[in-house]
C-alpha positions as CSV (number, residue, x, y, z in Angstrom):
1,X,160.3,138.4,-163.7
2,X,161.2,137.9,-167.0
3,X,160.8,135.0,-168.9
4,X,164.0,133.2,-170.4
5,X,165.0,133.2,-173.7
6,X,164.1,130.0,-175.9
7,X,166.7,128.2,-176.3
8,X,167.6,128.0,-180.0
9,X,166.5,123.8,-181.6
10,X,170.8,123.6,-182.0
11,X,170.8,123.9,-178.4
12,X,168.1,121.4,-177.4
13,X,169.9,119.2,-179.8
14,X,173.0,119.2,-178.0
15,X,171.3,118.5,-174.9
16,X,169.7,115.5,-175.8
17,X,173.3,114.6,-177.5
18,X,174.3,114.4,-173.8
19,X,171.9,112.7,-172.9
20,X,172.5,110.0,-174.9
21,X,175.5,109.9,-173.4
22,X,174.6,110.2,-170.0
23,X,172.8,106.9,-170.9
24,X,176.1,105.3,-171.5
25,X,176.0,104.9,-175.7
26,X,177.6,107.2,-177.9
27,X,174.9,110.2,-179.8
28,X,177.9,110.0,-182.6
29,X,177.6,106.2,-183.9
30,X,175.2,105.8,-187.2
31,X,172.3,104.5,-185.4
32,X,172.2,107.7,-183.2
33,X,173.4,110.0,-185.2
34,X,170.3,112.0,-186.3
35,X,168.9,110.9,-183.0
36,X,169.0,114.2,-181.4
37,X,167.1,116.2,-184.5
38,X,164.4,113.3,-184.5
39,X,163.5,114.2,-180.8
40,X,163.7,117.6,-180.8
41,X,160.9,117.4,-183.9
42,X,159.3,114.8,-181.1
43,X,159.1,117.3,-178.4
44,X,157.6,119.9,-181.0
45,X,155.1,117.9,-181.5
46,X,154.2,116.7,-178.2
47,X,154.3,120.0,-176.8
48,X,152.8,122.0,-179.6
49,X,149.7,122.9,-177.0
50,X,152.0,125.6,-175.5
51,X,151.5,127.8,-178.8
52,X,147.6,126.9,-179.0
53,X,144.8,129.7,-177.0
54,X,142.4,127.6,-175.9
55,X,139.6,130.4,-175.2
56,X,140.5,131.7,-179.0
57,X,139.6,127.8,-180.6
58,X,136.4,128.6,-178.9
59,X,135.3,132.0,-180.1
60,X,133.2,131.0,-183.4
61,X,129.6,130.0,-182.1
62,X,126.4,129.3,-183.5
63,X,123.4,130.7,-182.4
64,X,120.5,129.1,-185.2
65,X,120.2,126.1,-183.3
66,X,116.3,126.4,-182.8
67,X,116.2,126.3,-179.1
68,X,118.0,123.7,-178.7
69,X,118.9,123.5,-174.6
70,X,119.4,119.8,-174.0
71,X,122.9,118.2,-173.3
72,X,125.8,117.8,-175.9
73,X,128.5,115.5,-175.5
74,X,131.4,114.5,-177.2
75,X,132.6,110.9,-176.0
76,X,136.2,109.5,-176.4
77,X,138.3,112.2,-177.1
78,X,141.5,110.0,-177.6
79,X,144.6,112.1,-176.6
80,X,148.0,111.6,-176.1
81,X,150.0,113.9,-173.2
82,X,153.2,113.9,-170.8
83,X,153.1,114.3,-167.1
84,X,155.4,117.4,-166.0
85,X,157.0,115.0,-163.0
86,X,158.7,112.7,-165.2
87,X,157.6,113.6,-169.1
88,X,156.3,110.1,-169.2
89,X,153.5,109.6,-171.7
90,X,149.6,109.9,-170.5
91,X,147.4,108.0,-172.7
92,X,143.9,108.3,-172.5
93,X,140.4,109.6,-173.0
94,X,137.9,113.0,-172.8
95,X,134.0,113.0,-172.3
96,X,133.1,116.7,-172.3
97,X,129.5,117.8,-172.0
98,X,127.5,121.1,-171.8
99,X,124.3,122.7,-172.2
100,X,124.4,125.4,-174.1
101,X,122.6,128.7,-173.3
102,X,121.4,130.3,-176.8
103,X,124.9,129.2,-179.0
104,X,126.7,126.2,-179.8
105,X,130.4,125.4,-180.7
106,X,131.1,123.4,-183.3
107,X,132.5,119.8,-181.9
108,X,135.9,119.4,-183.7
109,X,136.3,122.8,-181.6
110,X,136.3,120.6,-177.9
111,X,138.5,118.3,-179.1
112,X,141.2,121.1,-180.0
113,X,140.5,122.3,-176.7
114,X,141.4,118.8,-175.1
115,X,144.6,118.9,-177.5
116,X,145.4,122.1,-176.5
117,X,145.8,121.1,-172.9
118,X,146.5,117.8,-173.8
119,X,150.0,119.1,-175.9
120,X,151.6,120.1,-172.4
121,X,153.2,119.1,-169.6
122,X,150.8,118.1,-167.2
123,X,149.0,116.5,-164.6
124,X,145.8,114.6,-165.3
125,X,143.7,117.0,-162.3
126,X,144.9,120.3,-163.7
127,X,144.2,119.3,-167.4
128,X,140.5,118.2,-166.6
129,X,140.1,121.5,-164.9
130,X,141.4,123.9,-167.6
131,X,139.5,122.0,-169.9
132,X,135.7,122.5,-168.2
133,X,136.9,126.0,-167.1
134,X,137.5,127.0,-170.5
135,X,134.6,126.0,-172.0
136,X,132.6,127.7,-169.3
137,X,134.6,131.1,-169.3
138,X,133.9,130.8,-173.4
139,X,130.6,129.6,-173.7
140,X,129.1,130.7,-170.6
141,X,126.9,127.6,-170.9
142,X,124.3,126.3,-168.6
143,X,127.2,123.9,-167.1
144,X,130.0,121.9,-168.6
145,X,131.3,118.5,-167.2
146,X,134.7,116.7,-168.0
147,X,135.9,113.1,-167.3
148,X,139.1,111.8,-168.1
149,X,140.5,108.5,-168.4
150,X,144.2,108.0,-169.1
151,X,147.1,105.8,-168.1
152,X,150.0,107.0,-166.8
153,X,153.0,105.7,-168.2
154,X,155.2,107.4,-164.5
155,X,153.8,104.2,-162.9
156,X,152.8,101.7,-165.4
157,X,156.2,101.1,-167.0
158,X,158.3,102.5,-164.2
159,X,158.2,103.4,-160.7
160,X,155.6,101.0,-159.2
161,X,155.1,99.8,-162.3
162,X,151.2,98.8,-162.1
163,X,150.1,97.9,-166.1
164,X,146.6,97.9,-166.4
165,X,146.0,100.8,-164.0
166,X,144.3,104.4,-164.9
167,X,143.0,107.2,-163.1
168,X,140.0,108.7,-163.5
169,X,139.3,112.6,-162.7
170,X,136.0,114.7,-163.3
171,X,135.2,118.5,-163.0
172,X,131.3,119.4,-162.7
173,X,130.3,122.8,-163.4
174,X,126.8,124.9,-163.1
175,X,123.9,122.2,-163.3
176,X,126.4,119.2,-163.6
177,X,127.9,120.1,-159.9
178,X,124.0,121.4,-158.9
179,X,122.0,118.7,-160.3
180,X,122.4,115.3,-159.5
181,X,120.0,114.3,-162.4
182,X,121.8,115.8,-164.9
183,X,125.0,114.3,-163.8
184,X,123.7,111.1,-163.6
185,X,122.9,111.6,-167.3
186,X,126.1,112.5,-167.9
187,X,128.4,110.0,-166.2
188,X,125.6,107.0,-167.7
189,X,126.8,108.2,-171.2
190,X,130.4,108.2,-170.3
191,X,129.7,104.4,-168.9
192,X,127.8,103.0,-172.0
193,X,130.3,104.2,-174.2
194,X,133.3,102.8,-172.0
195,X,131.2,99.8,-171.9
196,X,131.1,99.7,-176.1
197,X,135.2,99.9,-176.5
């Protein structure tokens, strides 16, 4: 099946022009006017992940790292995302952890990885998946673990509106799933550091 044409930023324009409408104002008076361009720039930016390759942000490694086969993790990834039930904002955080086998990536490179995924429509499980399965498909480390901490704006300011409440999700791979030492190691790290904010 083929996918559809993009539709052209005059058209997405227009839609959120009736939109507006459908709200019951009117997209033509001043303070609206230049409504419709500022969100379609919005939406560009929110969704910018779609034009990001995840494996690709990945690919330059380092391999002088003198041995080094002990955990790395990066703690409090901020990231800002939309769930694809209602485009409501997702707020949150990323701990992401591996143990390399012989290279290293350098660690502004798992934080584009958690944009990447971040940048889409999506749901909190699916994101903390693609993120750990990346990584290991990549890296073909030892193991990778992710956590993710967000609050989901589809039931905090709508819905069943619960403020206050976020959901946590984890994906273990290789020794992080086999071990329960090294998890532990893990998930303490994650613990101090929510414990320090």
């Amino acid at each position: 099946m083929k996918p559809e044409k993009k539709p052209t930023r005059a058209e997405v324009e227009t839609a959120f022009k009736t939109i507006i409408r459908w709200t019951g104002d009117d997209p033509s008076r001043d303070g609206l006017k230049e409504t419709p361009a500022r969100v379609a720039r919005a939406f560009e930016e929110y969704f910018k992940g779609y034009a990001d390759d995840p494996h690709a942000i990945l690919q330059k490694t380092f391999e002088e790292i003198e041995g080094y086969d002990e955990m790395i993790v990066l703690r409090g990834i901020r990231f800002e995302s939309h769930c694809e039930h209602h485009m409501a904002p997702i707020i949150g955080r990323a701990w992401v952890a591996y143990i390399p086998r012989g290279r290293v990536v350098g660690i502004s490179k798992l934080a584009r990885v958690v944009d990447a995924y971040a940048h889409r429509l999506q749901i909190q499980e699916k994101m903390t998946a693609q993120i750990a399965n990346t990584i290991q498909e990549v890296l073909d480390p030892e193991g990778v673990a992710v956590v993710i901490k967000a609050e989901h704006h589809c039931m905090t300011t709508r819905g069943v509106h619960k403020p206050g409440t976020d959901m946590v999700t984890s994906r273990m791979l290789g020794v992080f799933r086999d071990n329960p030492l090294t998890r532990q190691e893990f998930l303490a790290m994650v613990t101090e550091d929510q414990s320090q904010r």
